[in-house]
C-alpha positions in Angstrom: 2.4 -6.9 -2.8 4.0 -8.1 -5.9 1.5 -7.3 -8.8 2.2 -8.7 -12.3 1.0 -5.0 -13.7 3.0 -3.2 -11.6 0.2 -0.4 -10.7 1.5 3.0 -9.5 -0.4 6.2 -8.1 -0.4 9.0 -10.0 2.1 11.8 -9.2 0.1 14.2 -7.5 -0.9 11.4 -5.5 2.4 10.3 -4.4 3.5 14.0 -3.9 0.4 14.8 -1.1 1.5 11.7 0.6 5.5 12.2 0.7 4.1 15.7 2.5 1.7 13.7 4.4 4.1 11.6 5.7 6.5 14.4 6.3 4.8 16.0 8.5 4.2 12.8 10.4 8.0 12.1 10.6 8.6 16.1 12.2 6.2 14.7 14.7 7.8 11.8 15.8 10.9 13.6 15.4 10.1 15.9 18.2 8.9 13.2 20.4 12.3 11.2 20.4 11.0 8.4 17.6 11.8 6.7 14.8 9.9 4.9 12.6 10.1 3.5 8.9 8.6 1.4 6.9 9.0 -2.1 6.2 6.7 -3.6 3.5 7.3 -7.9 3.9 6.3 -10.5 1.5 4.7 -13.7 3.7 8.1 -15.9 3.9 10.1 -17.3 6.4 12.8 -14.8 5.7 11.1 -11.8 6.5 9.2 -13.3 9.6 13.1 -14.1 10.7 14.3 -10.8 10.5 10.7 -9.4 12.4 11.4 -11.5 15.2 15.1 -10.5 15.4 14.0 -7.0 15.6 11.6 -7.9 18.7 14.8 -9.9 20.2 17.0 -6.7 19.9 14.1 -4.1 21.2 14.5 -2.5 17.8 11.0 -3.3 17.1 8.1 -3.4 19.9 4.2 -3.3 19.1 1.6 -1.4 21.0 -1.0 -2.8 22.3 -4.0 -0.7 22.5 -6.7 -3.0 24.4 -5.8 -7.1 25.3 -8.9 -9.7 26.3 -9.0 -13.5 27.3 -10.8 -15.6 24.9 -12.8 -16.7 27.5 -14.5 -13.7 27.9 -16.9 -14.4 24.9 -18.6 -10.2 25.7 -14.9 -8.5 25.7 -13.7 -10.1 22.6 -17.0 -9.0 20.9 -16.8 -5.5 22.1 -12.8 -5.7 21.2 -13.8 -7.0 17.6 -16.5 -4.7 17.0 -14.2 -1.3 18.3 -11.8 -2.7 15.3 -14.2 -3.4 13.1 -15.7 -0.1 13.4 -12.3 1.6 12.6 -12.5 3.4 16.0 -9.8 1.4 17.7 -7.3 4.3 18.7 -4.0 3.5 19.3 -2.3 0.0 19.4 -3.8 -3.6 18.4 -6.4 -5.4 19.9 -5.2 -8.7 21.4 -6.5 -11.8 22.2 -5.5 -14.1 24.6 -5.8 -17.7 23.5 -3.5 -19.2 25.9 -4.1 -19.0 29.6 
């Protein structure tokens, strides 16, 4: 996000994150991945390139647990797993269509 004052994190801060974040990259290096991070602005332009990505297979989400709207008890139990911050790996999804 674009801030007018321009906050940063203090040094020691950024420092333990960088190693943080290291670590995670050795990780993913020894499984095969890549990853990086993209921080986008809410515009057209950076919604294009996203879906590009998807087009190529440079960029594909994972989806942790996926419910039909219809099903009123599984989207509650699906919101309240995020909500509690115990959602493991991947979104939650829910089906609107169908």
């Amino acid at each position: 996000m674009n801030r007018p004052d321009r906050p940063r994190l203090p040094w020691f801060i950024r420092l333990a994150l960088n190693a943080a974040d290291s670590i995670k990259q050795f990780r993913a290096w020894r499984w095969g991945v890549h990853y990086e991070y993209m921080f986008l602005e809410s515009n057209g332009k950076d919604l294009e390139s996203l879906s590009k990505y998807v087009e190529e297979g440079r960029l594909s989400p994972v989806v942790g647990s996926r419910v039909n709207i219809r099903d009123i008890e599984k989207v509650r139990e699906a919101c309240q797993i995020v909500y509690s911050g115990k959602g493991g790996i991947g979104k939650a999804v829910i089906d609107v269509l169908g």
